[in-house]
C-alpha positions in Angstrom: -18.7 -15.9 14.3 -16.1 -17.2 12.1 -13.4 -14.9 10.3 -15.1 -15.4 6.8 -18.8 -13.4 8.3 -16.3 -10.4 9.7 -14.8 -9.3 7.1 -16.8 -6.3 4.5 -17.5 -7.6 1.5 -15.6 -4.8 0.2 -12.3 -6.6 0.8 -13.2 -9.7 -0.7 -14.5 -7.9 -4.0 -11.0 -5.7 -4.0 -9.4 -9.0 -3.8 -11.2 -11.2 -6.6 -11.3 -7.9 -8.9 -7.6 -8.0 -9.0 -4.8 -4.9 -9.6 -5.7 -4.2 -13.1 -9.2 -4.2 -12.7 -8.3 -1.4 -9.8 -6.2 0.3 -11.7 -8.7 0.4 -14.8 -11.8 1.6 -12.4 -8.9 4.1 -10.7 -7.9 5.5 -14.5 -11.3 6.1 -15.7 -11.8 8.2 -12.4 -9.0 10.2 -13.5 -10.1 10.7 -16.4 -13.7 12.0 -15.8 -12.4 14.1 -12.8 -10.7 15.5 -15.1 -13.5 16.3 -18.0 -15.8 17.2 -15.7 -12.8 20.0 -14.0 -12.0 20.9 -18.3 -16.1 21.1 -18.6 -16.4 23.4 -15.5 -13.7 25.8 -16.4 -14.3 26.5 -19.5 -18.4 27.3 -18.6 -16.8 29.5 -16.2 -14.9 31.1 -19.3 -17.2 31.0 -21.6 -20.2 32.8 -19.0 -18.0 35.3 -17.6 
């Protein structure tokens, strides 16, 4: 087997995507953990 068939294909897409795409993708996780956490507490509020 050569190096290129050992390696995930997760690395080479990490690679090709770049740091800003990663950063982008990383940001916009941020911010839905974060409206979904806003969403949940305040039905929590509102229900109780």
């Amino acid at each position: 087997m050569t190096e290129e068939s050992t390696k995930s294909p997760w690395t080479d897409r990490f690679k090709k995507m770049g740091v800003a795409a990663f950063l982008f993708f990383f940001i916009k996780g941020l911010v839905w953990l974060a409206i979904f956490f806003g969403l949940g507490k305040w039905l929590k509020d509102f229900f109780s």
